[in-house]
Structure formats: structure tokens, C-alpha cells
C-alpha positions, 0 to 999 in steps of 0.5 A: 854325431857324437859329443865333446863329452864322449871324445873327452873321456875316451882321451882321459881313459887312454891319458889314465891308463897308459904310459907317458914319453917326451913329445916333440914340446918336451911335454909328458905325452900319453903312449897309445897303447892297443887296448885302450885305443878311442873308436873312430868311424871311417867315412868315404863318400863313392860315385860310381866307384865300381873300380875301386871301391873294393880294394879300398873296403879290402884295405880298410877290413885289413887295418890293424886296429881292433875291429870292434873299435872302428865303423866304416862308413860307404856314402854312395853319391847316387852312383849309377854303375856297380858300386852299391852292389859291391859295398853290399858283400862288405860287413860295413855300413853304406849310406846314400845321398842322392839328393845333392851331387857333392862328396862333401854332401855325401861326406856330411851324410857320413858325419850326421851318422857316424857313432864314434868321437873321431872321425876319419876321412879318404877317398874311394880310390886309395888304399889305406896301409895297415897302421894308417888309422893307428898312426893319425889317432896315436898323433890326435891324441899325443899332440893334443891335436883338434886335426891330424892330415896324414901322408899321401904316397902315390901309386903310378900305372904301369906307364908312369905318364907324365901327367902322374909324375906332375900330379904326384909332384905339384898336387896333394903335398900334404906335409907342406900345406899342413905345415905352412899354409895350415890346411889339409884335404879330405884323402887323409883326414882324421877330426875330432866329430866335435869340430863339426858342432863347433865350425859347422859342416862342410858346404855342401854347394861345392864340389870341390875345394870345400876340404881345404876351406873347411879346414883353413877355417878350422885352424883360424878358429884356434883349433890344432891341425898337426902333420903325422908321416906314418898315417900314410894312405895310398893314392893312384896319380891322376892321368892326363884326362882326369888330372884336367877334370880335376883342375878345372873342378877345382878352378870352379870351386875356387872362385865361389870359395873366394868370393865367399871369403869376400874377395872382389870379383874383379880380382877373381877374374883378374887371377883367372886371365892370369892362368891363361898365360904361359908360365915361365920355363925357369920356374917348372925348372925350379920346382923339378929340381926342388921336389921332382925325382932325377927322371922328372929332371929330365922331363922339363919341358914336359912338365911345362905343358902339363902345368900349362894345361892345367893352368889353362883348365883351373882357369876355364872353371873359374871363367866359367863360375864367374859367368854363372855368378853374373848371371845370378847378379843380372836383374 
């Protein structure tokens, strides 16, 4: 991992040597200009992502920032399908972590490698636009941010499911926890490398959730998480199948991520059972007309159901960590 020092000078030479504008705070802020751009690794961890592996690397080769600046790193997560393979035929760089079964441990094994000062993160399934990596950095450094989340847009299948349209309403609203709940995820993350020395590496006991808790505990710790809508990144909503998985992957995470943060284990589960109750008609109402598209608005009932499932799922992953952590608990 790089240094602090490292970082900081590459943010005094863009500060020397390009022009100033009023931020948002009306404070002289330094342009980024083409040639004096920091380098940044790119850090994606993959599991069997024979399926998209490929336009992702495509889209990463393809952004407009110089290449000589940018390190692109592929973590393979003991894939068992085609992924290596295909990462092989692409000029970057591909890392394994085999032993622990954890993007976040795979993520870490990217991090312990990676060359340059600014480290950048997404998943293997999205698709970066051109300017992506250009706009977080501009943002990084203008905003004297420590943390940049960036956009995420949505991309549907041909049949644009249900389950899509509550995934792309409900989930991932990048803009909304970065701003009031002060976290971001790793689909759209760009970090000073240095942060990693300061708050630590991310768990890597879970298997999801850790993102947000590793960024929360970053901005409680006084660090500076800023929101930038043209670093947009491009991420496929989930179908029902993997909507639920992914739910209850999260419920699982949940609940050792609370616990660690101390909270009892009575009101874990108490939130658990509160899951399994039905939420109320008016409420989806309410958020469809907030956030949802005139389509979604007519969906209502719809919506409903597909919340009550993944209501259902986060609570039979957090059930069910509560009953590991019992267990371990027993004598």
C-alpha cells in the first residue's frame, strides 16, 4: 500500500500546477486538468464472473483517463468457472484470494497490492462510462474529500421485472446514504489508499454489509465522504432470484455487524421477527410515489410483495446468524 506522503504530493503538484474555481464552500478550488491527474488503481474483486467480467475490463480499458496513470486490478475470489481465463487476455493485473470466500477479503488482497494513492472500487458486474474514474478523482481532490461515492444508474433486461424496478428504486440510493446517513458501498467507491492505514481493512469475516460499515466508521472518525453524480457507474438490477439472495446475505451480514457495534442481541432478533410482518400497503405507496417512475405507480401491489419477500429473506439471514451466534455462545 501506498503512503500518506505519496498521496499528498501528488495533491500539491495538481494544486501547483493547475488553475483555481469557487467551490460549492466559495473557496479557491484547484481545476483538474488532464495532465496533471494522480494515478489510481482500479480494484475489482470477481466469483465466477464468466459473464461479465469481460464488459467490465472492456469499459475500464475504454475510460478516459491516460493509461499510464491507471492500474487495474482483477481479484479472482477462488472463481470456478471461466473467469481467470478471460481476465488473462486483458493487459491488467489479476490477483487470487483463495483462501477466504469474502469480496471483502478479496478487495483487501487488491488494496495490499495496489501501486498508487487512490484507490477505486466496483463490482464485476457494472460497467464503468467513460469519464467515471475522471469525475470521482476531480470531486477527491477539489472537495478536499478523504472518500468520493459515486452514481449508480441502473440497467434492466429486456423484460424490466418487477423485482428490477424495486431493486433499482429501494436499493443502492448512493446519493441519499452518502448525504444523510453519511456511508457509501464498494459498487462506486473511490479512497485515499491512506485510509486503509488509518481505519483499518475491511473485515474480512463477512460477506456482506462490511462497505457500509467500513465507510460509516470512516466518517465518524472525522474523515470527508462527498457525493459526485457524474462519477456514474453502470449496475444491471437484480431479478427476483438474486434480489432474495442478496437479501438474505445482507440480513446475515447485518446482524454480526450490530453485534459488533454492541448492540444486544435481544434487539437484534427483535428486529428480525419485525421482518417477518407484513409491511403496511400505504407505506410502498409512499415510496413509489417518492422515488418510483409513473410505470412503478401503477405497480403498487406488486411492490408490496417483492418487499415483503425481501423483508422475509433479511430476516431468515439474520435468523439464522442469530442461531450460529448461540451456538458459539453455548458452553
Amino acid at each position: 500500500m501506498v503512503t500518506q506522503d505519496l498521496l499528498q504530493k501528488d495533491i500539491e503538484y495538481i494544486v501547483a500546477n493547475a488553475g483555481l474555481t469557487k467551490g460549492d464552500n466559495g473557496l479557491e478550488m484547484p481545476i483538474v486538468d488532464i495532465n496533471t491527474l494522480p494515478a489510481v488503481s482500479i480494484i475489482v474483486p470477481a466469483y465466477n464472473a464468466e459473464k461479465n467480467i469481460a464488459t467490465l475490463i472492456e469499459s475500464l480499458l475504454h475510460l478516459d483517463y491516460p493509461k499510464e496513470l491507471r492500474e487495474i486490478i482483477i481479484v479472482d475470489n477462488n472463481s470456478t468457472d471461466k473467469t481467470k481465463t478471460i481476465v488473462k487476455r486483458y493487459p491488467v493485473t489479476l490477483l487470487e484470494e483463495n483462501t477466504i470466500q469474502s469480496s471483502y477479503a478479496a478487495r483487501n488482497e487488491g488494496i495490499r497490492n495496489a501501486k498508487n494513492a487512490i484507490l477505486v472500487f466496483c463490482d464485476s458486474d457494472c460497467i464503468a462510462t467513460p469519464q467515471w474514474v475522471k469525475e470521482g478523482v476531480k470531486v477527491l481532490v477539489t472537495e478536499s474529500a478523504d472518500l468520493v461515492g459515486g452514481q449508480i444508474e441502473f440497467i434492466y433486461s429486456r423484460r424490466k421485472t418487477i423485482a428490477e424496478q424495486y431493486d433499482s428504486t429501494i436499493h443502492m440510493r448512493h446519493e441519499f446514504c452518502i448525504k444523510e446517513q453519511k456511508f457509501s458501498t464498494t459498487a462506486n467507491l473511490f479512497v485515499k489508499a491512506s485510509l486503509f492505514d488509518e481505519i483499518g481493512m475491511f473485515s474480512d469475516r463477512r460477506k456482506s454489509g462490511v462497505d457500509v460499515q467500513w465507510t460509516s466508521k470512516a466518517t465518524k472518525s472525522g474523515f470527508l465522504l462527498v457525493y459526485s453524480p457524474e462519477a456514474v457507474i453502470k449496475h444491471p438490477a437484480r431479478p427476483l432470484k438474486e434480489l432474495l439472495k442478496k437479501r438474505f446475505r445482507v440480513g446475515a451480514g447485518m446482524t454480526y455487524i450490530e453485534l459488533d457495534e454492541g448492540k444486544p442481541l435481544r434487539a437484534v432478533t427483535y428486529s428480525a421477527f419485525g421482518l417477518l410482518l407484513p409491511p403496511r400497503i400505504s407505506s410502498v405507496r409512499r415510496i413509489v410515489q417518492q422515488r418510483g417512475t409513473p410505470e412503478m405507480k401503477e405497480k403498487v401491489l406488486s411492490m408490496w410483495y417483492v418487499l415483503y419477500l425481501c423483508n422475509l429473506l433479511t430476516a431468515l439471514g439474520l435468523l439464522r446468524s442469530i442461531f450460529r451466534s448461540l451456538c458459539r455462545r453455548s458452553p
